[in-house]
N, C-alpha and C positions, 0 to 999 in steps of 0.2 A: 406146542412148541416148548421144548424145554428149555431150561434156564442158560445150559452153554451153548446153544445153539443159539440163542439169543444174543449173548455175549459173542460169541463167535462173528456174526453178522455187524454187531455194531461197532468190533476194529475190525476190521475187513473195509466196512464203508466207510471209516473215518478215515483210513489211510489212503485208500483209494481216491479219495476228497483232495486229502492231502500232496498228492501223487500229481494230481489234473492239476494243484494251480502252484507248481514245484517254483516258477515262472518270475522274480520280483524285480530285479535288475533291470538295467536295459536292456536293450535288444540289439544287437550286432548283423549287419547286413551286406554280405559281399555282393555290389554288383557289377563291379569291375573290374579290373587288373588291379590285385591286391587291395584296392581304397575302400579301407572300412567306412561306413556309412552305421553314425552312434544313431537310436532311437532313442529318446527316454519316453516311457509310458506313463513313467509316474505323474499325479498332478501335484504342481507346486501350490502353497497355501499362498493368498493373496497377501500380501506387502499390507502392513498393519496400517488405516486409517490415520493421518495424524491428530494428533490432538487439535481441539479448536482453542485457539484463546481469544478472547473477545476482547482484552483490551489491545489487540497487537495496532490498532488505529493509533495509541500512544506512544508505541517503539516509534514509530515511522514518524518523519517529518510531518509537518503540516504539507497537503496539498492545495498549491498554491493557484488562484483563478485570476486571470488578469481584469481588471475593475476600470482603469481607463491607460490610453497609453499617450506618449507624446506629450505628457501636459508641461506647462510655461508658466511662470510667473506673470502677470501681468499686473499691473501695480501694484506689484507685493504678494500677490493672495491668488490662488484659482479652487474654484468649488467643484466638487464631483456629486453629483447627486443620484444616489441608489435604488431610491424607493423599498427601503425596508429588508435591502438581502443581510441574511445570516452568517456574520462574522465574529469571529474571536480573536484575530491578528491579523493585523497589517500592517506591509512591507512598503515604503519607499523606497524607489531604486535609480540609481539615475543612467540614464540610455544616453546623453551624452553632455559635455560641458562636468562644469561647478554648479551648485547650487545650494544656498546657505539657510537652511530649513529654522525657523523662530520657532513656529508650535503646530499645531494639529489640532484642531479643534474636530470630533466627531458627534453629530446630532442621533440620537438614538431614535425609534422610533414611539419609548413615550413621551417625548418633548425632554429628554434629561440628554447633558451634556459631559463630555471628557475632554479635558482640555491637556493635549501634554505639549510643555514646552521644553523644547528640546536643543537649540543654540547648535544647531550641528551641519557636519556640510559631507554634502552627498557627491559624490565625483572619483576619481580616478584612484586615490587612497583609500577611501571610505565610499562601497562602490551601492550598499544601501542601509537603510534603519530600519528596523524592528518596531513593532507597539504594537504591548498583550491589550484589548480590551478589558475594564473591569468589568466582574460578574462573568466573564468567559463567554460563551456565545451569544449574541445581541443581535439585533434586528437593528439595522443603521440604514438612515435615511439620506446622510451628506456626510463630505469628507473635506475641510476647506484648511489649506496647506497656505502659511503667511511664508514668507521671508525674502528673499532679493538673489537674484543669478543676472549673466549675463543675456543678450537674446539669443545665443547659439544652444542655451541650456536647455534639457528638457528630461525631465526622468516618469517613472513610472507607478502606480498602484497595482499593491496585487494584494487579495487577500486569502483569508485562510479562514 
C-alpha cells in the first residue's frame, strides 16, 4: 500500500466516523398532532456534594431533652436526680404559675459542686432561665432548685 492510499483511507474513515455520530442535541419526536415531544440524551453531571463542616453542631441551638417535668416547690427546694447523664446547659422553664428561683445547686458526678444563685422569677414575663455549666459538658448526678412559688406553680428541666 502506498503512502496516499493510506492517507486516502484515513480521512475517508475519520469523516465517515464523523458523519455516524453528526447527532449531539436533542431529539425532537412528533407523535401526535403537532406536540412536539423534547428528548434530551445528554447526561447531566451530578449536583456537587456539599461541603461537610463539622462544627455546624455550634450554628444550631442546643438540643434540648426534657430531664423532669411538672416539678413544685415543696418547702422551698425539689431535687432531680440523673445518675451521671451528660450535660453542658440547662434550662428552667415554667409550665405554669410564678415561681421565684434563689439558686441551683448542680452535683456533678465527681463529688464537686456549682452552685448558681440566681434571685429570678420564672413565669409569664420571664417564661425560663438559662445555666452554662462550668467546664462544658459534665456528667450530673442531681439538680436541686431552692426558692418559693405558689401551689398552682410548676415549671420544668430541660437540658442540653
Amino acid at each position: 500500500m502506498n503512502i496516499k492510499t493510506l492517507i486516502a483511507t484515513l480521512v475517508l474513515g475519520t469523516s465517515s466516523v464523523a458523519l455516524a455520530d453528526s447527532h449531539v442535541g436533542p431529539e425532537v419526536r412528533d407523535h401526535r398532532d403537532d406536540a412536539a415531544v423534547v428528548i434530551d440524551h445528554r447526561v447531566e453531571a451530578p449536583a456537587p456534594a456539599p461541603a461537610y463542616d463539622r462544627d455546624a453542631w455550634k450554628h444550631r441551638g442546643p438540643s434540648w431533652s426534657t430531664l423532669s417535668t411538672n416539678d413544685q416547690l415543696v418547702n422551698g427546694r425539689t431535687m432531680i436526680r440523673l445518675g451521671g447523664k451528660t450535660l453542658g446547659t440547662l434550662k428552667l422553664q415554667a409550665t405554669s404559675g410564678r415561681t421565684t428561683v434563689s439558686q441551683v445547686i448542680v452535683k456533678f458526678a465527681n463529688g464537686r459542686s456549682q452552685i448558681v444563685p440566681l434571685n429570678q422569677v420564672i413565669g409569664n414575663g420571664n417564661p425560663s432561665l438559662t445555666i452554662d455549666l462550668n467546664g462544658g459538658l459534665r456528667q450530673v448526678q442531681s439538680i436541686q432548685v431552692t426558692g418559693s412559688s405558689n401551689r398552682r406553680a410548676s415549671f420544668e428541666i430541660l437540658g442540653a
